[in-house]
N, C-alpha and C positions, 0 to 999 in steps of 0.2 A: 504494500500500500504506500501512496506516495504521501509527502510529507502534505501535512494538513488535511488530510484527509479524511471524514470521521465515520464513517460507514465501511461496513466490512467486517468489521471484529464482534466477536458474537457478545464478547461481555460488556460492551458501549449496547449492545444491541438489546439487552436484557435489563438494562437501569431504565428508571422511569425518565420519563420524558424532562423532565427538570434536571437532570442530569448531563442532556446533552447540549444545554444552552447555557451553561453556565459561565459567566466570565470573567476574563482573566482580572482580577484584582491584586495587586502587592500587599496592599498594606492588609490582606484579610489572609493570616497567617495565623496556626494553632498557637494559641498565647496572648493572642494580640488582644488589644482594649478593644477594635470594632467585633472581633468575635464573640469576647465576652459580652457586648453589649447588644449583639444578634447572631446567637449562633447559628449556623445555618448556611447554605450554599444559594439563600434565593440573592444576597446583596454580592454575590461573587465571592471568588476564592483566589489562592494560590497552588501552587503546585503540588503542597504536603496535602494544607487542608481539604483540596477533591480529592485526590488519592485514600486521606483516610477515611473522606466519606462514603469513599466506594466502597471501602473497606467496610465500613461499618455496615451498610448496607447490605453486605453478604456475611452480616454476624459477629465478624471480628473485632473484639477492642481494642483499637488503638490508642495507648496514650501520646497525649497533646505534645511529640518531640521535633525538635528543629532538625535539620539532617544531619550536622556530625553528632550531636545527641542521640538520634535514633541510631548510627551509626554504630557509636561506642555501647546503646544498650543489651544487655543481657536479661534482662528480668521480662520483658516483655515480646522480644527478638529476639533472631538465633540469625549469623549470617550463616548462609549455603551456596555452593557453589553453580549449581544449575538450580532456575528458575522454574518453577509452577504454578497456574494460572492464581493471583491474588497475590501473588510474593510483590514487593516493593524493591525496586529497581533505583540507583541514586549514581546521578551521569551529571560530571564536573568537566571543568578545562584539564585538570590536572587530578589525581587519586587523593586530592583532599576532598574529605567530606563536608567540611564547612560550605555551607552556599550552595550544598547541590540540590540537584532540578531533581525532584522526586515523581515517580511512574509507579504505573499498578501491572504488572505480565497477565498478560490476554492470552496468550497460550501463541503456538506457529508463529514467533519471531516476530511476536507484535506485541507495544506498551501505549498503553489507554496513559495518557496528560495531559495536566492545563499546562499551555504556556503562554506567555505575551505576543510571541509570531506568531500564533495563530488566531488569540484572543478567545478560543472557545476550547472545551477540549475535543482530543485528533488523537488519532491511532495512525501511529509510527512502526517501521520496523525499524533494527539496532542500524541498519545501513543509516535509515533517514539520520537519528541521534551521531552518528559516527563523522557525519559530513557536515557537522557543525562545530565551530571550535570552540563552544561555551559546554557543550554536552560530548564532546568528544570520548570520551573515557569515563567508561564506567567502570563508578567507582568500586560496586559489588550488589550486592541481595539480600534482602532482611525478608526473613519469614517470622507471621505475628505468629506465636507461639500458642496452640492451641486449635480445636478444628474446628475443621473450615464446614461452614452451613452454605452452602449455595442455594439459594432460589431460583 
């Protein structure tokens, strides 16, 4: 799937329709004052906070961490080395975690994110992620630790 593209991947395909229009926000990041003061994905998001809501949305708790926090977590994460459908995906310029662009794996070489180029969330494969120098490198895979309920 070419970049920006948001159709095709079954688990964009399977979220409610509020899902797929959500927009891209900065300053509406897990922690932040505007979340605390509307949680929720209707006033827009960032890259963590859709990811965990997708997350959430198919059961899983996520707590409220930044990316090298979720990174370095243990109690709630475990990183692995191959990827499966709901695992969290975190793609830097460089193999720091601080600052990175956080995704959800959609299963066949595709990751459901919001980003600001696109403004909505898009289902990417790792080529699209790899031919940009801000997401070039990925960093690694966090799986929330516990099972997974799909709907």
């Amino acid at each position: 799937m070419g970049a920006g593209e948001s159709g095709g991947a079954s688990l964009l395909d399977r979220l409610p329709d509020g899902f797929r229009t959500v927009p891209h926000v900065g300053s509406r990041f897990p922690g932040s004052a505007a979340v605390a003061g509307r949680p929720g994905l209707a006033d827009g998001a960032n890259c963590q906070l859709f990811a965990y809501e997708v997350l959430r949305h198919f059961g899983l708790a996520v707590p409220a961490l930044r990316s090298s926090d979720l990174w370095a977590d243990t109690r709630a994460t475990l990183r692995v080395p191959v990827p499966r459908p709901l695992d969290l995906l975190l793609f830097n310029a460089t193999y720091d975690a601080y600052g990175a662009h956080l995704g959800v794996w959609a299963g066949e070489d595709q990751v459901l994110h919001l980003c600001a180029e696109v403004g909505r969330p898009a289902v990417w494969d790792l080529g699209d992620f790899a031919a940009r120098e801000r997401y070039a490198v990925l960093v690694g895979v966090k799986r929330v630790i516990g099972s997974v309920h799909i709907r």
